[in-house]
N, C-alpha and C positions, 0 to 999 in steps of 0.2 A: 770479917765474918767467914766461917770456915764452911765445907762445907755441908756437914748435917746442920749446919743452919739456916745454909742456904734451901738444901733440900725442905725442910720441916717447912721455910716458906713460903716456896712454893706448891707444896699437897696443899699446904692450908688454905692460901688462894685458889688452888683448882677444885677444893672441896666446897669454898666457898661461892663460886660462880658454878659449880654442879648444880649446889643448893638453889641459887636465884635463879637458873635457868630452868630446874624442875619446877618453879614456882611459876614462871611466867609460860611453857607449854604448854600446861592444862586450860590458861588460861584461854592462850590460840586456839586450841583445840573446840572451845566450847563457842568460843565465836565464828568461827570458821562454820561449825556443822548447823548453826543458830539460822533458823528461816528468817524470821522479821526481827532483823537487826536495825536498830535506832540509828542516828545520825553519830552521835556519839561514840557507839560501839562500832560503826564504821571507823572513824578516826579512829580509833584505839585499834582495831583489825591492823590496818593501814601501816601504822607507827609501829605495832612488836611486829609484823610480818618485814615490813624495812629491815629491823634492830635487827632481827634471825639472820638477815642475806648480810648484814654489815659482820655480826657476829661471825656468820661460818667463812667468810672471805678472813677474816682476821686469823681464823682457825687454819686457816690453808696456808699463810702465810707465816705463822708460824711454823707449821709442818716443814714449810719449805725450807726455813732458814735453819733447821734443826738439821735436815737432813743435807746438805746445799755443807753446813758446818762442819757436822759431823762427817761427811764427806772429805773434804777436802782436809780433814783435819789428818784423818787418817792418811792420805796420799802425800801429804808433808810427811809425817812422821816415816813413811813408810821408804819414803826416799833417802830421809836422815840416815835411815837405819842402814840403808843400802849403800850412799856414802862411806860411813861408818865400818862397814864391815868390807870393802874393797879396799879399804884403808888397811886392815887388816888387825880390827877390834873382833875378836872371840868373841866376848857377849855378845858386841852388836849384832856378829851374824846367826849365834844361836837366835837372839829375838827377831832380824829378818828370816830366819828359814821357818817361824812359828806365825811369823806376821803373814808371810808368803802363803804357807800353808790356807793361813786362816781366807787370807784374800781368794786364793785359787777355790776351796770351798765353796766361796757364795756365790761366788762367778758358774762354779756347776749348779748349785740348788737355787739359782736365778734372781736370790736378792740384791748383787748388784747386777746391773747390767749394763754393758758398753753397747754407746750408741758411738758409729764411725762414718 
């Protein structure tokens, strides 16, 4: 599977779990603000308000291993390149002096940040 296949399935599953998730907040919503809530619709409160905190933990954990990968993905490559060009590859060091660049960047506009 290549990957705009990959891509196309995952939009689809995140358009698909948008969809249920928009389906099931309103639902929260109405029981939540609801005064004489049945026994019932307790349990039911109970169980999607659980599923939301299991949900958004899963959501975090994602986030994390996205950024945790893509991370570390980049500091591999970024060392390859650095390797690579003390060796004395031309390309490689035009793509570390662009990689460099890119890194020094975020590091001023705060999107990465080192913690020492």
């Amino acid at each position: 599977m290549g990957f705009d296949q990959h891509k196309d399935e995952i939009n689809a599953n995140l358009e698909q779990f948008l969809g249920s998730l928009g389906a099931l907040i309103p639902r929260y919503s109405q029981l939540i603000r609801k005064t004489n809530i049945s026994q019932i619709e307790t349990k039911e409160l109970g169980e999607i308000e659980h599923f939301l905190i299991e949900i958004n933990a899963r959501i975090s954990e994602i986030k994390n291993k996205l950024d945790q990968d893509i991370f570390g993905h980049s500091l591999d490559m970024y060392y390859k390149l650095k390797q690579q060009a003390l060796a004395g590859d031309v390309a490689s060091q035009l793509k570390f002096n662009r990689f460099k660049e890119s890194f020094d960047e975020s590091l001023r506009d705060g999107s990465i940040l080192i913690l020492n």
